[in-house]
Structure formats: structure tokens, C-alpha cells
C-alpha angles and dihedrals in degrees: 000000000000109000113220124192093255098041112136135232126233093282095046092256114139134200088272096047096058091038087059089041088068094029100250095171086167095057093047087055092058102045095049096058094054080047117262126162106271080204130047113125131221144182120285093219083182100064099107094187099073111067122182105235136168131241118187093336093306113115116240142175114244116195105206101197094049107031094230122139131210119199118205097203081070101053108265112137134200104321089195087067102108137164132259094256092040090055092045084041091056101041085053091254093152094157085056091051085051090053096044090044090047090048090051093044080060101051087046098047088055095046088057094042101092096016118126107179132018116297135173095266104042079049088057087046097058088051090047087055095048099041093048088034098240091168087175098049089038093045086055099049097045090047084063081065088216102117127094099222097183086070119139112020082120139042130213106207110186147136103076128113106163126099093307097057100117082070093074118096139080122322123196116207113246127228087241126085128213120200080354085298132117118274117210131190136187123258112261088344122091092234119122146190118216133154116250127234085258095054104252125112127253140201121205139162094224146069109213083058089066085064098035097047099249143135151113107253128048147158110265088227134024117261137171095260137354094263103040109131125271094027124148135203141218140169140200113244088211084241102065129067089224126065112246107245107227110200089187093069123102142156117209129182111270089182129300161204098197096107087072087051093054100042094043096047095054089042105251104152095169095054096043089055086051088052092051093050084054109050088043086057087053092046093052088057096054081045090057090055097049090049085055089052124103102184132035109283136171098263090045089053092047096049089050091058090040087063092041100053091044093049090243096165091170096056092041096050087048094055088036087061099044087068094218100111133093098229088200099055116131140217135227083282103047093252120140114224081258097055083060081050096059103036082053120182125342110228108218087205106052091026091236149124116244121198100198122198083269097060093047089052082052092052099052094046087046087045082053092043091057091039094059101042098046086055089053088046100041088038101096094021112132085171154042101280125169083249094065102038092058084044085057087044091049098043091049096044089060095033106243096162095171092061084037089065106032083062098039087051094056092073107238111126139043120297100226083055094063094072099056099051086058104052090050080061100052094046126096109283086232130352122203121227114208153158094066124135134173120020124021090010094139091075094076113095144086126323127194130210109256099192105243122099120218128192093359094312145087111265111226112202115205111255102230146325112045114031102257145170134198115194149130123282126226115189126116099199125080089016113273108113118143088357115121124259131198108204117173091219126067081218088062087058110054095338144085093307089040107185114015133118133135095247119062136165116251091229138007122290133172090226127022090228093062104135123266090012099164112215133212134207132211119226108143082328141010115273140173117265108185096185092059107097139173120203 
């Protein structure tokens, strides 16, 4: 065949790839100018760690050092598969990762030069200045005031329409980071983004793949994010050993906070700063708009949940008392700007949420806020209304048993309801599952009371990360009547696949905290697991 000057070997690797392997610089320099791609990747055949095994007749990838194992049915491709610069990066080149990144710094420059407004590359070029800490040609893209830096908080995945379809949709990034990576999840849908171990970007309906390395659609190289330019997709049809290349599928930026992310996680503080002075100017502009509103938009709701999740007591108390906003709006997720309050601030460190003083203040002006609105709205109620049943839900949830009772007492809903609103309000605000490992582990953390009560108990939703529910179970048969479920599906609670879920209480309980409550898990059958806790 007709050799090319970027034509690959057996193992994917080009001219440039091995020139930046042994650290040619001299020879890139040289390929590049007769034009030659700066970043096809190839197999490190001399990375000893990852090993090809085989489980149960299925081929996957065993990392000796570490243990992890990648499994190719789901999608995980050769993790040996690195870039040029990565190679050069590894082998110490550093002469070559100057070159690459100079040559990059180029492309990008020309692609700003006649740009007016914010496009997709000069997008990519304000991520290529964070992430390699280029504080000159950042501080001059930013000063043409033509960049969007709030690009990429969200991804739009979209274009297929094969077996994996129910994939597409909007992803919001997570405070969490996997291989040092974003990590995005669906709204309301346990379905995730994350960049593999080998760089490419994967799609999976599962959490636990996140952590094992598996899914169903990927990027059919790596590449720095999801959206980056040039990206291709492809899937597993669950029938051929390959994966099917799909050349409709495409991730673009919603709005972001990723640029932080990058600057933060290769140490340029001076970029970063630059970043946050941006993105401050960008937000006082939004805040301009919703000064000028008179009625609850969008904006206005988004900005209510934006204070609330940062613990801006000052800004929330300033549109609170301007009386516009709709205190119960909702996000993608179905969260109200005071369940981000009290969730607070997730520490990448600790891998934990932290609720500061701030957060707390939120909490009580947003608490006012409802309060007030539910009794306008219950005030000239005779009857059940959805008004009032969300005021009783919301009473019971925080416990306001005074407000509880003084509605209750007026007569207007149904008397066997009475009872379980008051035993939401007498239940723990949140309990916190624990001492899980291995399968299914994400499901430990902490659940809040959501204020409804299913089968004769509270329902507990799991605060963040995997979709989870905590509730009572009510089936006879086999024995499982008034003892405490997890299902990761709000179906496997009170809907089509009632009753259902992978943790279970060994034995009834009117609340799933009682004290010395043993726990069982299901594998092929159910088992004790004494570590497992829920207080």
C-alpha cells in the first residue's frame, strides 16, 4: 500500500510517535513541517504493567502493579494506547513536550487570530493555555473579551440512535474527578462520562464501571475532554468483537466550570487566578441581568441556586428580598436551590460534602422564603390542594412540627394521612449507610428525607453521587415486610419493579437507623453483612 507520513505500524504507532519515544526532537521538527499529525496515538509495547488475560472466557486487561482490571466486552480498549507527548513525557523528553506544546500554542494562536466571537477552537485554545499554564497568551485572549469562558460545565451528548441511545442527553460535571479527569452524570439517570486510564472517553450506564474501566460508548482516541475538537465516537452493539465507529455522535460545551479544574490540577496558580477574575466578570454580568428582572426567570432561578450552592448569604438575602423568585424551582435534578444549601461544597480531597457556616445561613433564609410562600399559598385552602400537600411534605421533611400541626388541625386533608406526616417529621433529616466494599459500594452515603412515606415508612433519596433510595419494604412473601431496602431505581421502590433493591435488614424496623439493625446483601443470595451500618 501507499505509505503516508502519518501511516501507522502494527501497533498504531507513526513516524512522530516513535521520534518522540526516543526523544528525536530534530526529526519532529522536521515532520511536522512537511505536515505530519502532532497526535496520533500508539501502543506503548513497552509498558510491562498491563498484561491481556482472560476471565471466563471474556479478554481483559490486568494491571499488575495496581491490581485494576479492564474488561474489553465493555468497551475498554488497549490501555497501553498513549499519545506522542505522553510517550516523550514518560521517557523524561522534555525537549520533545516543549516542541509538541509549542507546536500546539501555534495551531491554536492562528485559530484566534481572526476570530470575533467564541468558537469551538478558540474554546479549545483557552483550555490549551490553562491546562499548560501559558499566563501571557491566556491573559491576552481573555483581554478580547471574545471567549466564553464558562464553556464546558455541561455536555451535550447526542447523534446516536443504535442500541445505546438512551445514553444521549445532558451531562453535568460532578464535583468529583476520576484519573484526575471530570467526571459527568446525567441528570436524574445513573449514566456517566469519565476519561479512561488510556485517555479516551467513555459512556456507561453504571456506576461501578466508572471505577472498573467499562461502557458501551467511547472516543475512538484519547483526547483532553469529551468535547475537545476533532473527537470521534464509537459503541459496542453488545454482538461484534469491535466496537461500531459513529461518526453522528458528538459532545459540545453546555457551560462550565472545567477551566478551574485544569488550571488547578497542573499548578498554575496564576492562571487559575486569571480564570477566577474572569469568570467573576461573566457572573456579574448575569448578575446585572437578574437585577434588571421583575419576575422569576430562568436566569433569576439559576442564580438563586448558584448562591445557594456557594453559601453566598449576602447575594441570596439581596434577591430574597427583592420578592421576584420562585423559592421551589428545580433544577435538572429535581433539587431546590435549598437542597444545594444543604448539601454545601464537595471537598476533592476528603471526598466529601462540606456544609460551611455560609451554607447553613443559606439554608435558614431559603427555609423563611418556603415558609412564607406554602402559608400564602395554604391560607385560603377548604380543601387538599397540591399546594398544600407539598407545604405538609415540606413541613414534615424539616421538621417544623408546629406548622405540621397547625395545618393538620384545620381539617383539610385526609385523616390517615395525618399520622405519616408525622412520622416523616419525627425521622432523622438524613441517615448515612456505611461499611460496604466491592460491588455496589457507591451506594453508601448519605440519604435525606424527602418527605414522602412509602409502604408505611419515610423514603430516604441518596444525596449525591449514585441514584439511590432508601425505604421500607412491604412484601410478605419471601419475608421482607416493614425491613429497610436500598434500590438504585426509584421503579424498584413503589413502581413497576416494587420492592426490589441489593441491601436489606435483616429484620423490620420502624426506622432503618434503629440501633444494632444487622444488613444483608444480595450477591447470588442474600447474606449478612455485619460491617454494613445505617446511622
Amino acid at each position: 500500500g501507499i505509505v503516508t507520513i502519518d501511516s501507522q505500524d502494527a501497533e498504531g504507532r507513526t513516524a512522530v510517535w516513535l521520534a518522540a519515544e526516543k526523544g528525536v526532537v530534530e526529526v519532529m521538527r522536521v515532520l511536522h513541517q512537511h505536515g505530519a499529525n502532532m497526535d496520533t496515538a500508539g501502543v506503548n509495547t513497552r509498558d510491562a504493567d498491563w498484561t491481556m488475560d482472560d476471565y471466563e472466557g471474556a479478554p481483559m486487561w490486568h494491571n499488575k502493579a495496581t491490581g485494576k482490571y479492564l474488561f474489553s466486552a465493555y468497551g475498554a480498549t488497549d490501555p497501553r494506547i498513549i499519545s506522542p507527548v505522553e510517550i516523550a513525557s514518560k521517557n523524561g523528553h522534555d525537549q520533545v513536550v516543549s516542541f509538541v506544546e509549542e507546536v500546539k500554542s501555534k495551531a491554536h494562536e492562528e485559530a484566534c487570530a481572526s476570530a470575533t466571537e467564541s468558537t469551538p477552537a478558540v474554546e479549545e485554545a483557552l483550555r490549551f493555555y490553562a491546562s499548560s499554564g501559558d499566563e501571557a497568551k491566556l491573559t491576552a485572549l481573555l483581554e478580547r473579551g471574545i471567549v466564553n469562558v464558562m464553556a464546558t460545565d455541561e455536555v451535550l451528548l447526542s447523534g446516536h440512535t443504535g442500541p445505546e441511545a438512551n445514553m444521549m442527553g445532558e451531562y453535568k460535571m460532578e464535583e468529583e474527578r476520576v484519573n484526575e479527569y471530570p467526571l459527568y452524570k446525567k441528570a436524574k439517570e445513573d449514566h456517566y462520562i469519565y476519561r479512561g486510564e488510556g485517555g479516551e472517553w467513555a459512556v456507561t450506564d453504571s456506576r461501578a464501571d466508572v471505577d472498573e474501566g467499562g461502557c458501551s460508548i467511547m472516543t475512538q482516541e484519547p483526547a483532553q475532554l469529551p468535547t475537545s475538537e476533532g473527537v470521534t465516537w464509537q459503541y459496542w452493539d453488545g454482538e461484534e468483537e469491535e466496537d461500531v465507529p459513529d461518526d453522528a455522535i458528538s459532545a459540545i460545551d453546555v457551560k462550565g466550570k472545567i477551566l478551574m479544574a485544569l488550571a488547578n490540577n497542573g499548578g498554575h496558580t496564576a492562571c487559575a487566578a486569571l480564570l477566577e477574575e474572569a469568570m467573576n466578570k461573566a457572573r456579574e454580568k448575569s448578575d446585572e441581568e437578574v437585577l434588571s428582572a421583575t419576575e422569576s426567570t430562568p436566569a433569576v432561578e439559576e442564580a438563586l441556586r448558584f448562591y445557594a450552592e456557594n453559601g453566598d448569604e449576602a447575594r441570596l438575602t439581596a434577591l430574597l428580598e427583592r420578592g421576584i423568585v420562585n423559592v421551589m424551582a428545580t433544577d435538572e435534578d429535581d433539587k431546590m436551590a435549598i437542597d444545594l444549601a444543604k448539601r454545601g461544597s464537595y471537598n476533592n480531597e476528603t471526598k466529601e460534602w462540606v456544609q460551611s457556616e455560609g451554607h447553613k445561613a443559606c439554608v435558614a433564609l431559603i427555609k423563611e422564603a418556603m415558609n412564607k410562600a406554602y402559608e400564602e399559598a395554604c391560607a385560603s385552602a377548604t380543601e387538599s390542594t397540591p399546594a398544600v400537600e407539598e407545604a405538609l411534605r415540606f413541613y414534615a421533611k424539616y421538621g417544623d412540627e408546629a406548622r405540621l400541626t397547625a395545618l393538620l388541625e384545620r381539617r383539610i386533608v385526609n385523616a390517615k394521612d395525618k399520622d405519616k406526616y408525622m412520622m416523616v417529621c419525627h425521622a432523622p433529616a438524613q441517615v448515612t449507610m456505611a461499611g460496604h466494599e466491592g460491588d455496589d459500594a457507591e451506594y453508601m452515603g448519605v440519604y435525606e428525607l424527602n418527605g414522602e412515606v412509602v409502604h408505611d415508612g419515610p423514603l430516604y433519596v441518596k444525596s449525591s453521587g449514585a441514584e439511590g433510595y432508601l425505604y421500607r419494604n412491604n412484601r410478605p412473601t419471601p419475608d421482607r415486610l416493614g425491613k429497610w431496602m436500598v434500590s438504585d431505581d426509584r421503579e424498584g421502590v413503589d413502581g413497576s419493579n416494587e420492592n426490589t433493591g441489593f441491601f436489606l435488614s435483616a429484620e423490620a424496623a420502624e426506622l432503618p437507623s434503629k440501633p444494632g439493625l444487622v444488613w444483608q446483601y444480595s450477591e447470588s443470595s442474600w447474606h449478612d453483612e455485619p460491617g454494613i451500618t445505617c446511622t
